[in-house]
Structures are given as C-alpha cells and as structure tokens.
C-alpha positions, 0 to 999 in steps of 0.5 A, spaced: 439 053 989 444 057 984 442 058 977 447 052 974 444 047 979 436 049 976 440 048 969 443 042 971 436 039 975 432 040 969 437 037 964 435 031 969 442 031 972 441 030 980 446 029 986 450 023 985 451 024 977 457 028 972 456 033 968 460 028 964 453 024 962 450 029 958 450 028 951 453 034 948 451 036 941 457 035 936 460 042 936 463 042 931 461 046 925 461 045 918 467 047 913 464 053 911 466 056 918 473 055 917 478 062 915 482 062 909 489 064 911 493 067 905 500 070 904 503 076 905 508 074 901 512 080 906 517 074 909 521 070 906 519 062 906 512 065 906 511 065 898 506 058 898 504 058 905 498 057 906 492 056 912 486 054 915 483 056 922 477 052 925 471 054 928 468 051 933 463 051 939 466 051 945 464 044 949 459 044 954 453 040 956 448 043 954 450 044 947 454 050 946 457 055 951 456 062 951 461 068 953 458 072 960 456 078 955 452 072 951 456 071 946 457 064 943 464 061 945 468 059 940 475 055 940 479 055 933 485 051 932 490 054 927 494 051 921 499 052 917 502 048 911 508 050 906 511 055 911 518 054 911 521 055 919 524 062 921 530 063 920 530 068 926 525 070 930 518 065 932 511 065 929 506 068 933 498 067 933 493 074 934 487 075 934 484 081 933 477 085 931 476 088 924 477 095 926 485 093 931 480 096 937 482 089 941 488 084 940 490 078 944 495 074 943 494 066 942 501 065 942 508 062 938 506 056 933 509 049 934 513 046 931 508 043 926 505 051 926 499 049 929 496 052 935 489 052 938 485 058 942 479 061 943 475 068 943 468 070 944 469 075 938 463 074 933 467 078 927 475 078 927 481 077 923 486 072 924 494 074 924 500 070 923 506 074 925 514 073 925 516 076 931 524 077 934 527 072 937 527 075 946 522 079 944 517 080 950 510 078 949 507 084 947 500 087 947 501 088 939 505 084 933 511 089 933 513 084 926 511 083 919 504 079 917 506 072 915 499 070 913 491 072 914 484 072 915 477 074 916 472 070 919 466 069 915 462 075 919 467 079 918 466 079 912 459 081 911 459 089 909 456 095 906 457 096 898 459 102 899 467 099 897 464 095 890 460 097 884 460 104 882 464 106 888 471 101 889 476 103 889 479 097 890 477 089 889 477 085 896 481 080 891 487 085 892 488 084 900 486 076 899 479 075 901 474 073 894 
C-alpha cells in the first residue's frame, strides 16, 4: 500500500470512493494575506494603477497542500486596476525571491490584466513588467517594472535599516 493510499484509507475514504467526497477546509486565506502591488510610476499609463495579489492555499482534500520540500502550496490570482493598455509591447507577471536568486515567469496579463499562478515560496516579491512585443520568453524581465510587491513574510526583517541606522524609509520604495 503506498503512503497516499494509507492517507486516504485513514480519511475514511476506500475502494469505490473519489477523493472528491472530502470536505476540504476553505483555502482561502484571510485579506491580511493579500500583496499590495504599487507603481513605479516608470511606463506611461502606469501613474494610478493599482493592484492585489491573492493568496491562497492550494486545494486538497486534506486541508492544504504542501510542496515535496514541505512547503505550503500557495495559489495567487493577480490584479490590476487603473492600468492603461500598452501601447507597445505585453505585461507580464513574475515572481521572483527577495534576494533575485530565482525568477519564474506567470505569464502575460489578460485582457483584464488578471492572471493567476502558483509557488511554494514562503517570501517573495511580485513583478509586473512591460515586455517587447515578439520577445522570447525569457528567464528574466528584460523591460522596465510596472508595478510591485512583497509578501507579508518577506516583509519580516532585521532593524539594522530603521531607527538609528536608516538610510532610507520602506515608504520610499512603496511598502509601509
């Protein structure tokens, strides 16, 4: 018996049943997991947007996934208000960690500027970018950053940038 079927024997799921009996708990976190994405205000069009990333846990049966490291699972649907259509070129998603050691492209925005996405990242930073029209996909934006933001682990962070020590506020980069 593999470890997946001992799971789901002692969900009290057995031959005969789908695992789409389960209950699953709501995987829908609470407003406080959602990241503000703010301007650059560096592409024309781009002055009063505005945006949120939602978090979520994955979907499963048993409550929440978790990534093969252990990681939660996390989906993410991303929007964009106020954002005027590019006059050149397509805004694309990223998401990448907070020190650029990683980047995965999500993909363009629709026509909506919504797309949605996932990652097993516990801290990372939302990129919205303005890339050329024809351009390859590549491992990296190669445009300018329309918007972005940080999730509220990333977010957690020694002093040693604040009080005595700051050179410069979080306020001048977006984040409160």
């Amino acid at each position: 018996m593999t470890f997946a079927t001992l799971l789901l024997v002692a969900a009290g799921i057995g031959p005969g049943s789908s695992v789409a009996e389960c209950t699953a708990v709501d995987p829908v976190g609470p407003a406080y997991y959602a990241i503000e994405l703010v301007t650059t205000r560096r592409v024309p069009g781009s002055y009063m947007a505005t945006g949120t990333a939602s978090v979520s846990y994955a979907a499963s049966p048993f409550g929440i996934s978790l990534a093969e490291d252990g990681s939660y699972a996390l989906d993410l649907s991303i929007g964009v208000e106020r954002l005027a259509a590019a006059r050149t070129g397509t805004y694309v998603a990223w998401l990448t960690r907070p020190d650029l050691s990683e980047v995965v492209r999500l993909g363009p925005l629709d026509a909506e500027h919504r797309i949605t996405g996932s990652t097993a990242w516990n801290k990372f930073l939302v990129v919205i970018s303005l890339e050329p029209d024809g351009a390859a996909p590549g491992e990296r934006w190669t445009g300018p950053i329309v918007l972005r933001g940080m999730s509220r682990s990333g977010k957690m962070h020694t002093m040693a940038g604040h009080g005595p020590f700051q050179s410069e506020p979080c306020a001048t980069f977006g984040y409160r």
